[in-house]
N, CA and C atoms as an extended XYZ file, in Angstrom:
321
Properties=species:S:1:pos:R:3:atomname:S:1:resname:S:1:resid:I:1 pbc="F F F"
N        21.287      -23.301      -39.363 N   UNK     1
C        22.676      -23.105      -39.085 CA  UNK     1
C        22.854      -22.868      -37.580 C   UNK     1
N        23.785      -23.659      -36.919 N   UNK     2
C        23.872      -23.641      -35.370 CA  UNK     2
C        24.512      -22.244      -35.296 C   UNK     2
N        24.267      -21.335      -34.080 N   UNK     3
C        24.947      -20.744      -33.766 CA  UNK     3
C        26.595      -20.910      -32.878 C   UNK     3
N        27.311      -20.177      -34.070 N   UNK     4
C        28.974      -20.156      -33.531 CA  UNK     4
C        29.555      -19.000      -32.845 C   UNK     4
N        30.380      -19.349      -32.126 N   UNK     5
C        30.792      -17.944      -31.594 CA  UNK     5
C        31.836      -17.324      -32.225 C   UNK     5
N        32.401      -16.165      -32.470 N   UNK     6
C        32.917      -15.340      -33.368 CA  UNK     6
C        33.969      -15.920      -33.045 C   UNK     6
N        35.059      -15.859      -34.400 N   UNK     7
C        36.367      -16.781      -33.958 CA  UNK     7
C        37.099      -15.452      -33.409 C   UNK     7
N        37.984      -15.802      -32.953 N   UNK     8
C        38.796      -14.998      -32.035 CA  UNK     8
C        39.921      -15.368      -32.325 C   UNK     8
N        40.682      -14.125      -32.262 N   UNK     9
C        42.427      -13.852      -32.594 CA  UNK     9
C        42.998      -14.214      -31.559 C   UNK     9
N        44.338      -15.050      -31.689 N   UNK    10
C        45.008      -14.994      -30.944 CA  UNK    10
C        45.607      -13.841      -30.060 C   UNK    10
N        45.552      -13.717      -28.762 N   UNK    11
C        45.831      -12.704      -27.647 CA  UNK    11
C        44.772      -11.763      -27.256 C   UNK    11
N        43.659      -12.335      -27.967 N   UNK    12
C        42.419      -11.274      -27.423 CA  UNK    12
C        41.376      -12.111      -27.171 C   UNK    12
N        40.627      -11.786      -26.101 N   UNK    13
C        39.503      -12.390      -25.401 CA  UNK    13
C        38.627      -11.387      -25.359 C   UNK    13
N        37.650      -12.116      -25.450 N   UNK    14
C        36.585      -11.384      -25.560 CA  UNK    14
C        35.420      -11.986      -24.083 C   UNK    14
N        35.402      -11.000      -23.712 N   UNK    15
C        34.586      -10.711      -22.536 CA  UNK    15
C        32.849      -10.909      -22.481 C   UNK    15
N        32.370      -12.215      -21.604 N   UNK    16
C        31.294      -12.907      -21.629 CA  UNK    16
C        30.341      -10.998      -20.840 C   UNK    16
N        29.797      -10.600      -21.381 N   UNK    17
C        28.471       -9.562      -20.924 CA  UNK    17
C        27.520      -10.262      -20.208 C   UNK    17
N        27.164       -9.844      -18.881 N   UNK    18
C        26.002      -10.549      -18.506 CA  UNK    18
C        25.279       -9.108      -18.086 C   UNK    18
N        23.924       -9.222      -18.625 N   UNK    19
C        23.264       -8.067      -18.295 CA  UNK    19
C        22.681       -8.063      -16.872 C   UNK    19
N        22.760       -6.785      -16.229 N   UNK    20
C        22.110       -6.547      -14.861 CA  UNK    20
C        20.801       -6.412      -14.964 C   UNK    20
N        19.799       -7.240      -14.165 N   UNK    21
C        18.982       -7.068      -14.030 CA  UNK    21
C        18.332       -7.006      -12.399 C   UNK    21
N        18.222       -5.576      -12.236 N   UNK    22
C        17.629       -5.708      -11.033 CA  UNK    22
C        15.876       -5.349      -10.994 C   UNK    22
N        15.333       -5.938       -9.851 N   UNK    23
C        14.056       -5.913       -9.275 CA  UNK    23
C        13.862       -4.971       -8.901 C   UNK    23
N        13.188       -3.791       -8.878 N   UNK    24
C        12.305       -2.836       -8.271 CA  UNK    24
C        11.080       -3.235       -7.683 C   UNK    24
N        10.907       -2.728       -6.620 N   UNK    25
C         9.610       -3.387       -5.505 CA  UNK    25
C         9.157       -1.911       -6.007 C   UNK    25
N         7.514       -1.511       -5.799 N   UNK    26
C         6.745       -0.669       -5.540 CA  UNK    26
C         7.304        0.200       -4.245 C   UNK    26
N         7.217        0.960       -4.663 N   UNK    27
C         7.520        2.266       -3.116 CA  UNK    27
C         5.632        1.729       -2.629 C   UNK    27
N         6.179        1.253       -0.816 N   UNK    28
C         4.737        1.585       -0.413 CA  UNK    28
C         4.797        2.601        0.256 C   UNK    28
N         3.209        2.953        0.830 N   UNK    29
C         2.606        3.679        1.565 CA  UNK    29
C         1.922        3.244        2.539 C   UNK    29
N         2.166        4.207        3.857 N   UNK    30
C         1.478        3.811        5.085 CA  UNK    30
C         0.472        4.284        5.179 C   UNK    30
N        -0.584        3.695        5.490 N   UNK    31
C        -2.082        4.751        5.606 CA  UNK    31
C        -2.963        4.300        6.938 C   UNK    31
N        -3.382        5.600        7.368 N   UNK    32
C        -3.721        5.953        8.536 CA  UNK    32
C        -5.066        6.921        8.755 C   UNK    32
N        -5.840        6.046        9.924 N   UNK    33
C        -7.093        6.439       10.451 CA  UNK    33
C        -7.042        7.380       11.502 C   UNK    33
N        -7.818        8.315       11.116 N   UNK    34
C        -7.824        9.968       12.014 CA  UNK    34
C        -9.213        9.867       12.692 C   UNK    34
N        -8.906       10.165       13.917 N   UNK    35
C       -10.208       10.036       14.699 CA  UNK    35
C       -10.916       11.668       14.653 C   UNK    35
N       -12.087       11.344       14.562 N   UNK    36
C       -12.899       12.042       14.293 CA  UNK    36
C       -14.591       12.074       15.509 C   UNK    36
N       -14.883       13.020       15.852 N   UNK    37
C       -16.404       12.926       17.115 CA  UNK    37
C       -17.603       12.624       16.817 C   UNK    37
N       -17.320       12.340       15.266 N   UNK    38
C       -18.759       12.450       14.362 CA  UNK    38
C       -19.233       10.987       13.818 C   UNK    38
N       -17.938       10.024       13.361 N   UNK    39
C       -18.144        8.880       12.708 CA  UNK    39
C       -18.756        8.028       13.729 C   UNK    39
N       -19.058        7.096       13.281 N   UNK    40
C       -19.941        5.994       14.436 CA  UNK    40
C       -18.792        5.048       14.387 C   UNK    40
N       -18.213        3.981       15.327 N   UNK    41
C       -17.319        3.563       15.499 CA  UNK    41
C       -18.035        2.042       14.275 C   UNK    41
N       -19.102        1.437       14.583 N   UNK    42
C       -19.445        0.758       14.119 CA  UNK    42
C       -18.924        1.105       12.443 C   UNK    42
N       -19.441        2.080       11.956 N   UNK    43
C       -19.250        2.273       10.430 CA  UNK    43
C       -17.408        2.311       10.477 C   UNK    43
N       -16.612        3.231       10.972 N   UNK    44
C       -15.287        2.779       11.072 CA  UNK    44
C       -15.037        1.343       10.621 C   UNK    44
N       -15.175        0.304       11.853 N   UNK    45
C       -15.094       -1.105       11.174 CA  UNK    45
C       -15.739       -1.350       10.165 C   UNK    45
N       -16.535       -1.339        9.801 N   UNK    46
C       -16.950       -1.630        8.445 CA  UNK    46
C       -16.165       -1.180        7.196 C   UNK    46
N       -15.974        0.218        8.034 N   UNK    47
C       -14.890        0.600        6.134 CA  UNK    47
C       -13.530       -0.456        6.124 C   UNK    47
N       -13.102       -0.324        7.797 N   UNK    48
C       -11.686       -1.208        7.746 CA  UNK    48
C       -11.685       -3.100        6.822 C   UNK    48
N       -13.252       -3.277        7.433 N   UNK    49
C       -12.726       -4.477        6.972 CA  UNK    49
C       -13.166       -4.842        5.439 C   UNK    49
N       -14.303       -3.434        4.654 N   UNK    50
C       -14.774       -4.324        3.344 CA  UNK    50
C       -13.495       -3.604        2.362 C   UNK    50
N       -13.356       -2.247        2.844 N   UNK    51
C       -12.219       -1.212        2.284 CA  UNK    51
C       -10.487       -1.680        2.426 C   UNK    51
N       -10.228       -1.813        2.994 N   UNK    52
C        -8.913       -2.422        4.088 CA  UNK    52
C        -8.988       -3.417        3.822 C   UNK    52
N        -9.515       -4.846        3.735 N   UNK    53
C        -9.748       -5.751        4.323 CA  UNK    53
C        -8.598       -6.780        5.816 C   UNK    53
N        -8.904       -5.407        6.134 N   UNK    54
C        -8.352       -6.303        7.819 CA  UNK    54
C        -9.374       -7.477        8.136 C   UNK    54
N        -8.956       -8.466        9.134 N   UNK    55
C        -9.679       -9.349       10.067 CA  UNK    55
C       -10.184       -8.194       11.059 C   UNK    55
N       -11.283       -8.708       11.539 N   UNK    56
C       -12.703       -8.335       12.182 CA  UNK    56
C       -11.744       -7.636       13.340 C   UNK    56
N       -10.538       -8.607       14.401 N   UNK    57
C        -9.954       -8.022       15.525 CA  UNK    57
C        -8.887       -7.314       15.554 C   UNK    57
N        -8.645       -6.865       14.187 N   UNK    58
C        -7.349       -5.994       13.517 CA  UNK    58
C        -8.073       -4.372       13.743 C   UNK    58
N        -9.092       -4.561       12.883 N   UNK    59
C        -9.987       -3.359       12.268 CA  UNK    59
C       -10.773       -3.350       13.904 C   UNK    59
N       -11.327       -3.699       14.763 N   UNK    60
C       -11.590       -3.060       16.371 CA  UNK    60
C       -10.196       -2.236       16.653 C   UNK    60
N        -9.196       -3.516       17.024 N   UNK    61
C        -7.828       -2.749       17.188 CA  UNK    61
C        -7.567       -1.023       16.842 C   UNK    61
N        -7.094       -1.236       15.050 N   UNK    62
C        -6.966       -0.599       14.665 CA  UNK    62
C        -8.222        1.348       14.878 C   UNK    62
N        -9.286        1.044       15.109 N   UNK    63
C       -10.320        1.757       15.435 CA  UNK    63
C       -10.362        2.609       16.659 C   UNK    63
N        -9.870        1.623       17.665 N   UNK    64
C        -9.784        2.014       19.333 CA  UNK    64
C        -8.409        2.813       19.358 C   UNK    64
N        -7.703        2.171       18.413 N   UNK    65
C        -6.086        3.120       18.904 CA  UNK    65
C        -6.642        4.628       18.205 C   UNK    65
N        -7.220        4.853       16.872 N   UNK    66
C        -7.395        6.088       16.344 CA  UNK    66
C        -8.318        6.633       17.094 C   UNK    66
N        -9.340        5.764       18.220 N   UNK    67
C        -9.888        6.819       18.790 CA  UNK    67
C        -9.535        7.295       20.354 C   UNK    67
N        -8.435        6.643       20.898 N   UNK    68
C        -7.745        6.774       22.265 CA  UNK    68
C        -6.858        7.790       21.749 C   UNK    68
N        -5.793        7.606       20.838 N   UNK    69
C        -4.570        8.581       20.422 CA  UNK    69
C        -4.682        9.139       19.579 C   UNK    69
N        -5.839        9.592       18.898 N   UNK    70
C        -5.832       10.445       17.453 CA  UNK    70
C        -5.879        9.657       15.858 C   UNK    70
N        -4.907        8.725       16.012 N   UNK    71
C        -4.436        8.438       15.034 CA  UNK    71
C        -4.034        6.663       15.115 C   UNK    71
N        -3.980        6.214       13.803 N   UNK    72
C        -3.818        4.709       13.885 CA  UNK    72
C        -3.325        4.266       13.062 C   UNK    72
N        -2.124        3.735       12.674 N   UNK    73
C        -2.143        2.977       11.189 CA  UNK    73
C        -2.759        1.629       10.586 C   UNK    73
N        -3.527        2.371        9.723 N   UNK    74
C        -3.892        1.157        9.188 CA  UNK    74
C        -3.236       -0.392        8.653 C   UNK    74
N        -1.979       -0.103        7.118 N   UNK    75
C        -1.787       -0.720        6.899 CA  UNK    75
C        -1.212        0.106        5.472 C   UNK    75
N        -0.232       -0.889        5.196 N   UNK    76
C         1.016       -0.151        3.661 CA  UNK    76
C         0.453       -0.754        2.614 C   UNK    76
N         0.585       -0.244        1.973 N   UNK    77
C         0.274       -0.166        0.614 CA  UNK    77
C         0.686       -0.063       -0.752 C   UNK    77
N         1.000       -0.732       -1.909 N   UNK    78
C         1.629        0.255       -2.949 CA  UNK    78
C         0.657        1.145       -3.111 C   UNK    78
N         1.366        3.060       -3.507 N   UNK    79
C         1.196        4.173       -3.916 CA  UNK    79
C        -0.558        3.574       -4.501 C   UNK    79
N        -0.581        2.975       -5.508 N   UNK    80
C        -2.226        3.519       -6.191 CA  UNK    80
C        -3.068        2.642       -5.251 C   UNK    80
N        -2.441        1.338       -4.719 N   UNK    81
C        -3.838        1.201       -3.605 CA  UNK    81
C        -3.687        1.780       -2.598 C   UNK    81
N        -3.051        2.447       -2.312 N   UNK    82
C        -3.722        3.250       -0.728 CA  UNK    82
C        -4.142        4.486       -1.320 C   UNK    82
N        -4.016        5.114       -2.403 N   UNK    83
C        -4.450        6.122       -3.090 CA  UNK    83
C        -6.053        5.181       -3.866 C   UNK    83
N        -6.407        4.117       -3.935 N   UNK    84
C        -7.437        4.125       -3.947 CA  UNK    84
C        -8.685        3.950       -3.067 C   UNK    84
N        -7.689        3.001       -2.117 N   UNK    85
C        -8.474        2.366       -1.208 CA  UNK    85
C        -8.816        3.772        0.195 C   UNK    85
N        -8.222        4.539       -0.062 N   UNK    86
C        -8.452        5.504        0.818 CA  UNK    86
C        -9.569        6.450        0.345 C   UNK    86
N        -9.449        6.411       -1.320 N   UNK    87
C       -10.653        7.567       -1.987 CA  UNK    87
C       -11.452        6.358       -1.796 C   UNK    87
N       -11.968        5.249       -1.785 N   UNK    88
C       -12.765        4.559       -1.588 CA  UNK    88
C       -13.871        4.746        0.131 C   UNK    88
N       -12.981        4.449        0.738 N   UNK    89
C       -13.576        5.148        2.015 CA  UNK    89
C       -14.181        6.033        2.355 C   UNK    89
N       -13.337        7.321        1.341 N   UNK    90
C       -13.986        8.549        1.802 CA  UNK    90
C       -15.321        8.714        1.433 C   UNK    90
N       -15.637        8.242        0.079 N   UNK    91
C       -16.511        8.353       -0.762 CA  UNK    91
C       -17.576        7.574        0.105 C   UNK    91
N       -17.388        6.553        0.433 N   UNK    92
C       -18.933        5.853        1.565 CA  UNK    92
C       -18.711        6.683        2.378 C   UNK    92
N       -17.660        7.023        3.468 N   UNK    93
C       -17.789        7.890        4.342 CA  UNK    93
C       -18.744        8.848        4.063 C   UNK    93
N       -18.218        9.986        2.810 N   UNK    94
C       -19.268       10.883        2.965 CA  UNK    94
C       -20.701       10.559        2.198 C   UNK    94
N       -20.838        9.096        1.649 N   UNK    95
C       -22.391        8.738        1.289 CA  UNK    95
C       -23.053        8.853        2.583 C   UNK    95
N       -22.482        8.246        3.539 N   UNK    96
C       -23.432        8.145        4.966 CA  UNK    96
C       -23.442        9.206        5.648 C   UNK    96
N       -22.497       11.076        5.282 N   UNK    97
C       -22.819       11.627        5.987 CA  UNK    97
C       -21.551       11.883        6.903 C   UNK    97
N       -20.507       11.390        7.171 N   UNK    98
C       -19.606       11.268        7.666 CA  UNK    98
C       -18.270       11.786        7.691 C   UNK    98
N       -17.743       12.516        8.691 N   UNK    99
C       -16.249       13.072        7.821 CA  UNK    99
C       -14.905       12.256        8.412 C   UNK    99
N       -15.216       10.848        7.874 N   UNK   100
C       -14.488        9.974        8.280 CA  UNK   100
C       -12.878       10.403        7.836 C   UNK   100
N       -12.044       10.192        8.072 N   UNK   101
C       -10.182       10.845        7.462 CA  UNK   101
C        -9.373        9.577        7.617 C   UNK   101
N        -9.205        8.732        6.328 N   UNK   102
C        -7.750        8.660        6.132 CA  UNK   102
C        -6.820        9.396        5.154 C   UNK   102
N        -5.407        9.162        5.400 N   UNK   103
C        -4.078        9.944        4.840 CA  UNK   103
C        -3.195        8.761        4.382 C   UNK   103
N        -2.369        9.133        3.822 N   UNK   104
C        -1.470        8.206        3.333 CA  UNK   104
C         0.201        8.958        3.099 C   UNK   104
N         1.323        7.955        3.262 N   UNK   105
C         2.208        9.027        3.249 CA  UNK   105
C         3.029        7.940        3.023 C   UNK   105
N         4.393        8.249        2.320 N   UNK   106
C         5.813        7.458        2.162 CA  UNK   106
C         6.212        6.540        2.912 C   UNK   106
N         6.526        5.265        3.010 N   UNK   107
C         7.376        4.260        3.965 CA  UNK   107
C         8.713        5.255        4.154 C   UNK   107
């Protein structure tokens, strides 16, 4: 049986509903490399680029600014990857010994 549309009385209309549908994006996060006197700059890049995966002249970049000014941003994130990819780091960080620091915080 085809579908019909409800008959309708004279002087009343009936009003086409179109449902709203909106998109929600992920809230990201910015996350950021804390310079530290202890890490070896070499291991730094390494976390940036297997952890991060920046390009090779992103992750120098990124390395030299956290160790000239303190601090560097890495790169945004949705909430659970920079919440992983940051416990990821730490965790080699401190396999090798290291009190390497990233943070992560709200766009």
């Amino acid at each position: 049986m085809p579908d019909t549309p409800p008959p309708s009385k004279p002087g009343i209309s009936v009003p086409e509903v179109q449902p709203e549908v909106q998109t929600r994006l992920c809230p990201m996060y910015k996350v950021f490399l804390h310079n530290d006197p202890i890490t070896h700059m070499v291991f730094v890049v390494r976390v940036l680029l297997t952890v991060f995966h920046l390009p090779q002249n992103v992750a120098v970049d990124v390395m030299r600014e956290a160790h000239t000014k303190g601090i560097a941003f890495v790169c945004a994130l949705p909430f659970e990857q920079a919440e992983f990819r940051v416990a990821m780091a730490h965790a080699r960080a401190r396999a090798a010994g290291f009190p390497l620091t990233f943070t992560y915080e709200p766009e």
